[in-house]
Structures are given as C-alpha cells and as structure tokens.
C-alpha positions as CSV (number, residue, x, y, z in Angstrom):
1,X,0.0,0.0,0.0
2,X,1.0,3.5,-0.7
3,X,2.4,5.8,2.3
4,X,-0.3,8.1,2.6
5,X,2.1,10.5,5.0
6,X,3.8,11.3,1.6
7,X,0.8,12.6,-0.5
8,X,1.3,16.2,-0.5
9,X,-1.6,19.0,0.2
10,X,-2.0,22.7,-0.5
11,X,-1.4,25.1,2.2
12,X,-2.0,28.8,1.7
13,X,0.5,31.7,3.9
14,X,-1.1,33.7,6.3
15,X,0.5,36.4,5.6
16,X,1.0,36.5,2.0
17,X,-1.3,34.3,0.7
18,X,1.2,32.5,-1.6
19,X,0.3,28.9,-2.2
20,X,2.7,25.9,-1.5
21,X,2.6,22.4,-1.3
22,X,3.4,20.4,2.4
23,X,3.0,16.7,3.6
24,X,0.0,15.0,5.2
25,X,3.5,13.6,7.0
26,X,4.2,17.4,8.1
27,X,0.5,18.3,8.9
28,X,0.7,15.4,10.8
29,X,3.5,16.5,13.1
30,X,2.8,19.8,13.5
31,X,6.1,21.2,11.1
32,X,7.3,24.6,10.3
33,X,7.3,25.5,6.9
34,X,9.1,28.4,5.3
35,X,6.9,30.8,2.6
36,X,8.4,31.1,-0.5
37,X,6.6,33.9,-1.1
38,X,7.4,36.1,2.1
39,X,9.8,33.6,3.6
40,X,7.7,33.7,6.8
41,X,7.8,30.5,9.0
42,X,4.4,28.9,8.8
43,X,3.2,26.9,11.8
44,X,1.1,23.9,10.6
45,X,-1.6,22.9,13.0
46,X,-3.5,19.6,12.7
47,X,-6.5,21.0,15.2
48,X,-7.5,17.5,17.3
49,X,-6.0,15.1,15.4
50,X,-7.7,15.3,12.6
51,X,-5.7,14.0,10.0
52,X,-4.7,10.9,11.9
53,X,-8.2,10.1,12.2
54,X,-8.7,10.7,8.6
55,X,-5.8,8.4,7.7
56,X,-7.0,5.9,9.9
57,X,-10.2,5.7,8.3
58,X,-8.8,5.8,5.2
59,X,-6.7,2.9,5.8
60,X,-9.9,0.9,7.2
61,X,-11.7,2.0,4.2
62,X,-8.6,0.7,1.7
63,X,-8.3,-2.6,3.8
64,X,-12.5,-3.2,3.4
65,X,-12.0,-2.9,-0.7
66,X,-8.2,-5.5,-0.2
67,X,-10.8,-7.9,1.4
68,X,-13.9,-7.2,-0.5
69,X,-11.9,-7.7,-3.7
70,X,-10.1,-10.7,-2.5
71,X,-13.6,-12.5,-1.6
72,X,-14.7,-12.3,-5.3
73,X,-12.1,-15.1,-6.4
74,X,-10.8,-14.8,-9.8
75,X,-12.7,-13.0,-12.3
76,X,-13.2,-14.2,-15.9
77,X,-14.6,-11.8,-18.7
78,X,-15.9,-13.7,-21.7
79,X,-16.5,-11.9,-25.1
C-alpha cells in the first residue's frame, strides 16, 4: 500500500497568501514550513488530530475494498 504520510496537500501563507505544497506527514506533526513567497515561518496545525483520524479511516476504508476484492475469487470476462 501506498504511504499516505507522503501525498502532498496545498497550504495557503497567512500572511502573503502565496500557495505551497506540504506533507499530510508534516501536517501530521505539526512542522514549520518556510513561505516562499514572504519567507515567513508557517506553523502547521493539525486541530484534534484530525488528519490521523482521517488516515486511519482511510486505511480501514482501503483494507475493506483488499478484502472485499479478495472475496470475489478470480474473475473471468468472456467476449
């Protein structure tokens, strides 16, 4: 399975409004970022753990579809 910590997201300055590009990974942890707009520090705030839960689901969700796929056996298409 893919590392869903690596999939990037877009994050917007607070101060400058440029738009860049972080890490669930470094939502995830709380980073500092620099702007590369102003070259401000950006704290990143993941308010209640949110993006754990998300992943968590997400990782349910992908496990349901491994099994639910695996249950159907082999499929054959017939023209």
């Amino acid at each position: 399975m893919f590392d869903l910590g690596k999939q990037s997201v877009t994050v917007e300055c607070p101060a400058c409004h440029f738009t860049g590009q972080v890490t669930i990974k470094q939502v995830q942890i709380r980073d500092v970022v620099i702007c590369r707009g102003c070259k401000g520090n950006i704290q990143l705030e993941d308010h209640l753990g949110t993006t754990e839960k998300a992943m968590r689901d997400l990782r349910r969700a992908i496990r349901q579809l491994q099994d639910q796929l695996a249950g159907m056996g082999r499929i054959t298409i017939r023209l």
